[in-house]
C-alpha positions, -999 to 999 in steps of 0.1 A, spaced: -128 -74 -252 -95 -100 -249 -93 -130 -271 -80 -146 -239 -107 -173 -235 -127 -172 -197 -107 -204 -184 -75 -191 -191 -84 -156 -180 -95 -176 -144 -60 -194 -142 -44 -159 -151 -65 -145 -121 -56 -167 -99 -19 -157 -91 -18 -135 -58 -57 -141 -50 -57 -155 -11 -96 -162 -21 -119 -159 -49 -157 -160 -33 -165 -174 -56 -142 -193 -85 -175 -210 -105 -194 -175 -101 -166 -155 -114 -163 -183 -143 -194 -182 -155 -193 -141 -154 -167 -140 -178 -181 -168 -198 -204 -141 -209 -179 -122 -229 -188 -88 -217 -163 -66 -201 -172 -71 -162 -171 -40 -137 -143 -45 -117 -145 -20 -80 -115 -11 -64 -126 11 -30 -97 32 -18 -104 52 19 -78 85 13 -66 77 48 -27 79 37 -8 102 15 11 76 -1 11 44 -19 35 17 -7 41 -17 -25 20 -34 -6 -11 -13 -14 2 -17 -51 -8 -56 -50 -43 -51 -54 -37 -23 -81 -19 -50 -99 -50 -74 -99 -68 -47 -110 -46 -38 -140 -45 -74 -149 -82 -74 -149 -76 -40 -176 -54 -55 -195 -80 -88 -199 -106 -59 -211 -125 -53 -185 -136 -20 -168 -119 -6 -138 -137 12 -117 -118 34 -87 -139 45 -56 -123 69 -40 -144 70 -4 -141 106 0 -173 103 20 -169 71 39 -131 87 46 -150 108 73 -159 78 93 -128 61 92 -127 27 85 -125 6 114 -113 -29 99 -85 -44 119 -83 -18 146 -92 -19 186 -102 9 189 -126 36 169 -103 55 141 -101 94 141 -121 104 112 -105 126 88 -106 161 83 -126 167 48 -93 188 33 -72 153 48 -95 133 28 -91 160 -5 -54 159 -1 -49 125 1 -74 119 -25 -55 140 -49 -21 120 -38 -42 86 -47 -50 101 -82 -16 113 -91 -1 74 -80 -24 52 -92 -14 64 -134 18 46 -122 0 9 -121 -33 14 -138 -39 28 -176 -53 60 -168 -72 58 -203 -93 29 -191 -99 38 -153 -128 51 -142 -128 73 -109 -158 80 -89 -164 98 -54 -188 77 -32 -196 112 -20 -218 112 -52 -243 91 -38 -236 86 -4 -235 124 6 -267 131 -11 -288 107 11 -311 116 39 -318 107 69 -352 85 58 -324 66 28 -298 58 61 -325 43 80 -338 22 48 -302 11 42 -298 5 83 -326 -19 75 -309 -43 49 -290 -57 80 -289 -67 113 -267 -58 146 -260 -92 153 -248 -98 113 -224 -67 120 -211 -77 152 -198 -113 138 -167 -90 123 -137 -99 137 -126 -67 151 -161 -53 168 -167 -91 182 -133 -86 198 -141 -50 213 -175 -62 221 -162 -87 242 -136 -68 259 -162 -40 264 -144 -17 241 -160 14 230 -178 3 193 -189 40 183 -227 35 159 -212 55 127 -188 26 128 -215 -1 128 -224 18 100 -195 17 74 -192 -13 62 -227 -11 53 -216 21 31 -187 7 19 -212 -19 4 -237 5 -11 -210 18 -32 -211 -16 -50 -247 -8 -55 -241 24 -67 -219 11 -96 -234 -20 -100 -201 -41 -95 -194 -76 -108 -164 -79 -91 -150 -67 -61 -114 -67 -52 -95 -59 -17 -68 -72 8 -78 -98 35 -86 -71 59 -115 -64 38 -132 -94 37 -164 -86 55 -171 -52 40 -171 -71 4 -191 -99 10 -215 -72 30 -216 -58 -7 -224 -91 -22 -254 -93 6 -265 -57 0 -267 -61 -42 -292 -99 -30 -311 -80 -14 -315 -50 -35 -322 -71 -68 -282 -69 -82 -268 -95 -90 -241 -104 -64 -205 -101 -70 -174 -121 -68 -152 -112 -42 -122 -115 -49 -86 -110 -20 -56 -107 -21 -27 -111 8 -19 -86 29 25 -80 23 50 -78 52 68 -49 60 106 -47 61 106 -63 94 88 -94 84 68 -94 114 44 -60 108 16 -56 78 33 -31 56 27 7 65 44 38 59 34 46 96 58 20 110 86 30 86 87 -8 73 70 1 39 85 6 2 71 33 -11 56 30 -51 74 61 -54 107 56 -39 138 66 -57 154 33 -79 185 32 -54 163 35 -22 141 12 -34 165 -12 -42 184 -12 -14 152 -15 9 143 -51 -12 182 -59 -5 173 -56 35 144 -80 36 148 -113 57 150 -140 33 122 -157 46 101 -132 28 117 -135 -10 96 -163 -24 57 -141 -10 73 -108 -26 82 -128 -55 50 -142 -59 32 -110 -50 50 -80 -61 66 -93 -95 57 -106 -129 80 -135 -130 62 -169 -138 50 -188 -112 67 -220 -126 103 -199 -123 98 -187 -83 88 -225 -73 126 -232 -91 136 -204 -69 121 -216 -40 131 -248 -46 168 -239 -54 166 -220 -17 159 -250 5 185 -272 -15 213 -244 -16 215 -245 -55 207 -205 -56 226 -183 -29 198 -162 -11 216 -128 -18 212 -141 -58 179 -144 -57 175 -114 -34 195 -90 -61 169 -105 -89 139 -98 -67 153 -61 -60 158 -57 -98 124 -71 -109 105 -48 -81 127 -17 -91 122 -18 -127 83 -27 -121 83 7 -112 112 29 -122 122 9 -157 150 -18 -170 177 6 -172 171 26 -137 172 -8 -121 204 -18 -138 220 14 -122 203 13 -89 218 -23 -87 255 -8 -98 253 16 -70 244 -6 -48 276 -32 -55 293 1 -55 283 10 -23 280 -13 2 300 -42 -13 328 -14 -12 316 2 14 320 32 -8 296 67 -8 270 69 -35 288 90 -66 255 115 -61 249 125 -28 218 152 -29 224 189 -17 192 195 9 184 232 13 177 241 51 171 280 60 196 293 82 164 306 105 159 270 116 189 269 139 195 281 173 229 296 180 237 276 146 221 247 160 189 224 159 179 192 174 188 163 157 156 142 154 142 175 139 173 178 115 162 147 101 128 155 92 140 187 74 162 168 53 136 144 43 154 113 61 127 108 83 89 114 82 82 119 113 102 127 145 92 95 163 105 74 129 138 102 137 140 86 165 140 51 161 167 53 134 189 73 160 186 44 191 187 17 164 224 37 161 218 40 121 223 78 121 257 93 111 271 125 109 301 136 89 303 99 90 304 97 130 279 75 146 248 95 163 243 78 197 215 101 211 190 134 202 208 162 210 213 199 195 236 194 165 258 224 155 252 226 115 276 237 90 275 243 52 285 209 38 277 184 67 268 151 55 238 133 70 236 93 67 208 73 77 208 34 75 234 22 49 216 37 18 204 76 22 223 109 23 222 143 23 243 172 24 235 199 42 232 239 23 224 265 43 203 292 30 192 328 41 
């Protein structure tokens, strides 16, 4: 257990918590100088982490590295359902070899933030998939409709007369057995999760637990700084990223968004970003200063010192001399994916990689940040492909084209 005495370790916990339900519970919890059970619950609905997910990793990691035990729930069961929390409308539950695949992409990213050493990893399928009908009705029981229907998102449907599907009513009230299950001191999640974790507080009450603190932290901005980060939207840095991409994706944000990354997505003090902040509004730091430090500090979180220190050179490189990158990556595409030495280009950008999906393909294209052979791409059309052809998208990816057999 840490040496780090249970006020300090409070202030420490602090940073990048939106709300802590409560502050005087968690207090005296750690006042007992036990290592406390700290849940995480991840629902394997996306195959890969983004920065923004990574915030409440952090926490969680901060709450290792004060000696206490982490506890992972993947929701392989409660995966099926589909969480509904901020959506209008019921989510398409997953496929169980979605939710296996994704699981497995969750365990190989998370080594990258937590000590795999001390993280535990548990299925809620364990308990949750072993129940019957008679233990769902008996769990149905701990709550009410009308305590279910005060969530923001199923008040809204029910008053616009939006289909509310039952299995939905239903998964909050899962989500907050699992606490049970582990017996949780502490519970962590973004905003959006809010209800479901103070469900699990109610849920311990009533079955003789001991409720615990719930603890949330912000939900980050994508790219565009309007959008919650998401890898569906195409606004999201991914944990995994190569240093340059990443980089140059922290280089694009509106400033209005440096001082919340800082604050959320770094390890630099608090008492440095308010200087930051406060050299911002009186023009003592130049935004694109304090913009190259936030891309350095984000990079190297995840990539190292040294990788950062060369993503940031290839940047300068680049686009401050509107120069290629020194390594542009050979992409292999099999000569039986053209037509008449052909193929679409939205599809041509998916093969590469450039693109995860043709509707991201595109939006890059009308946004006019597609080049070819470095000729600007004005519309999806069939693109005659030739060993060699260099694909740009935006100011920082590329890829050369090799045909194969």
């Amino acid at each position: 257990m840490t040496t780090v005495g249970p006020g300090a370790q409070l202030e420490a916990l602090r940073r990048g918590a939106v709300e802590v339900i409560s502050e005087e519970e968690l207090l005296a919890k750690l006042a007992r100088g036990r290592p406390l059970r700290i849940k995480l619950g991840l629902d394997p609905t996306a195959p890969d982490l983004h920065i923004g997910n990574a915030i409440v990793l952090q926490k969680l990691r901060q709450f290792q590295d004060l000696g206490h035990e982490a506890v992972l729930v993947i929701g392989d069961f409660t995966g099926l359902i589909g969480d509904p929390s901020g959506k209008a409308e019921t989510r398409p539950a997953l496929s169980p070899e979605e939710v296996e695949r994704n699981a497995r992409t969750y365990r190989d990213q998370y080594s990258l933030i937590l000590d795999p050493a001390r993280t535990r990893v548990v299925f809620n399928s364990e308990w949750l998939g072993k129940m019957k009908f008679y233990d769902v009705i008996k769990l149905a029981s701990r709550t009410t409709v009308h305590r279910i229907l005060e969530r923001d998102d199923f008040a809204r449907r029910y008053a616009d007369r939006l289909p509310i599907h039952l299995h939905e009513l239903l998964y909050p009230l899962c989500q907050a057995y699992d606490s049970v299950a582990i017996s949780a001191d502490v519970e962590l999640g973004g905003t959006d999760q809010k209800f479901n974790n103070l469900m699990g507080r109610e849920l311990q009450r009533e079955m003789g637990q001991e409720p615990q603190v719930v603890l949330l932290t912000p939900l980050l901005p994508g790219l565009d700084g309007v959008q919650k980060m998401s890898k569906s939207l195409g606004n999201a840095i991914g944990i995994t990223d190569p240093p340059n991409e990443m980089y140059g994706k922290v280089m694009s944000l509106p400033d209005g968004l440096m001082i919340p990354y800082f604050e959320s997505c770094t390890l630099v003090p608090l008492g440095e970003i308010r200087e930051i902040a406060r050299g911002l509004v009186a023009g003592g730091v130049h935004p694109r200063d304090a913009k190259k430090r936030l891309a350095r500090e984000i990079t190297a979180r995840y990539h190292g010192e040294a990788a950062s220190r060369k993503a940031e050179a290839e940047f300068e490189r680049v686009f401050a001399a509107r120069e290629r990158p020194e390594e542009i990556p050979d992409v292999e595409l099999p000569r039986d994916r053209l037509k008449g030495g052909a193929i679409r280009l939205v599809r041509l950008l998916v093969e590469l990689g450039l693109a995860d999906s043709n509707s991201e393909a595109r939006r890059l294209i009308s946004q006019g940040g597609v080049s070819l052979d470095g000729a600007r791409a004005a519309q999806d059309t069939d693109i005659g492909v030739r060993d060699g052809l260099l694909v740009q998208v935006g100011r920082r990816r590329f890829a050369r084209v090799r045909l194969t057999e």
